[in-house]
Structure formats: C-alpha cells, structure tokens
C-alpha positions as CSV (number, residue, x, y, z in Angstrom):
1,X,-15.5,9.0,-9.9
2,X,-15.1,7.7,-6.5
3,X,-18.5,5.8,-6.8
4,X,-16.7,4.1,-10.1
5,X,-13.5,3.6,-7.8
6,X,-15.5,1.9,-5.6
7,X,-17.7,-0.6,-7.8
8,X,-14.3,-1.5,-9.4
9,X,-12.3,-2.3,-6.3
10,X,-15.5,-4.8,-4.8
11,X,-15.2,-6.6,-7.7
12,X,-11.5,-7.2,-8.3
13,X,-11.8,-8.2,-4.3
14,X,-14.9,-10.3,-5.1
15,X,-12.9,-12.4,-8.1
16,X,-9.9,-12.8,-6.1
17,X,-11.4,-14.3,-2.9
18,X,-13.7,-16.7,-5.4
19,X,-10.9,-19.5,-5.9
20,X,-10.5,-19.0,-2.1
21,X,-13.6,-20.0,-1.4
22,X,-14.4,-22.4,-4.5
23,X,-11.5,-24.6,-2.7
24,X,-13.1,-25.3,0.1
25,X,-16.3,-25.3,2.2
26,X,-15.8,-25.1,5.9
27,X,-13.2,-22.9,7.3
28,X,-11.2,-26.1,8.8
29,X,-10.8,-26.8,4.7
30,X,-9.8,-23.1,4.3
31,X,-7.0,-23.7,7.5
32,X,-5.7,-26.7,5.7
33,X,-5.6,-24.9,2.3
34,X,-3.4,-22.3,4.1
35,X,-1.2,-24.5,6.3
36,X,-0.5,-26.5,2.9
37,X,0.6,-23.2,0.7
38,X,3.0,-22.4,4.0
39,X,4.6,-26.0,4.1
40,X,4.3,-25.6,0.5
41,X,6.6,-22.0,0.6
42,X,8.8,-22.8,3.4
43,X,9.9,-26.2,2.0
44,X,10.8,-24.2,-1.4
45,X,12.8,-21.6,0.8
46,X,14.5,-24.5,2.7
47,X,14.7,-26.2,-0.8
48,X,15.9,-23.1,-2.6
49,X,18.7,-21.8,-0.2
50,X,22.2,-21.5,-1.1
C-alpha cells in the first residue's frame, strides 16, 4: 500500500512541476515566470481592495 502511495504521489508531483518547466528553459526564465505571477497577484490585491 505504501509502495502504491508512493508511485502515486511522484506522479501527481511529476505532472504538476511539467507546465513549470515546459515554460521555460533556464532558471533566469523560471525567476521571471515567478516575479511576473507576483506582480501579477499583488497588482490584483492592490486592484481588488476595498
């Protein structure tokens, strides 16, 4: 069972780091990929406040 637990848990981490890493190739394009989602979030939260 834990074996089963395991296999499942490396894939469901495996498919959601794939867009990560489909989005960029270098780790200065996965920095700006990141920087832009913050600006991204805090200009919705500015944007968003009552």
């Amino acid at each position: 069972m834990r074996k089963i637990f395991s296999i499942a848990f490396t894939l469901l981490v495996l498919i959601g780091v794939t867009p990560l890493l489909g989005a960029c190739h270098t780790t200065a394009g996965a920095g700006e990929d990141l920087s832009a989602t913050g600006h991204a979030i805090t200009h919705s939260a500015e944007h968003n406040t009552p």
